[in-house]
C-alpha angles and dihedrals in degrees: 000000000000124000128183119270108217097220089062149037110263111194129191116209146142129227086220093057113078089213095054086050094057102035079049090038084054103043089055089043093049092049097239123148119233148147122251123207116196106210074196103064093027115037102172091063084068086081098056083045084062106038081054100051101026084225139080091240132118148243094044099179108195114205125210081247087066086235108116152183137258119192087327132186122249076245097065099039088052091048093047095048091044086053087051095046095238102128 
């Protein structure tokens, strides 16, 4: 099982899920280092996906600061990274 490391951004996702593509799609176009966990791959991390958010939803995109993401808009993961000074 995967758990969030708290020097990085740690995101769930699914290939299958359109969010998850383009959060993924803007985090690699934006140059930022994160993990990816592939509930996929790896179903039981789908749990600490979901201890995290509270909710069944993906992307859940986890920050080094341990706020995080649900299903969120190109918008609020530019604005949180920018908060963070990571872009």
């Amino acid at each position: 099982m995967t758990t969030p490391a708290s020097d990085t951004i740690t995101m769930f996702g699914a290939d299958w899920c359109r969010d998850c593509i383009r959060t993924k799609r803007q985090l690699d176009e934006l140059g930022v280092a994160y993990t990816y966990v592939d509930l996929v791959e790896d179903p039981a991390a789908a749990d600490v996906a979901k201890e995290i958010s509270g909710r069944m939803n993906i992307p859940v995109v986890v920050y080094p600061d341990s706020s995080h993401h649900v299903e969120p808009s190109n918008a609020d993961v530019e604005a949180k990274l920018r908060e963070l000074s990571l872009i």
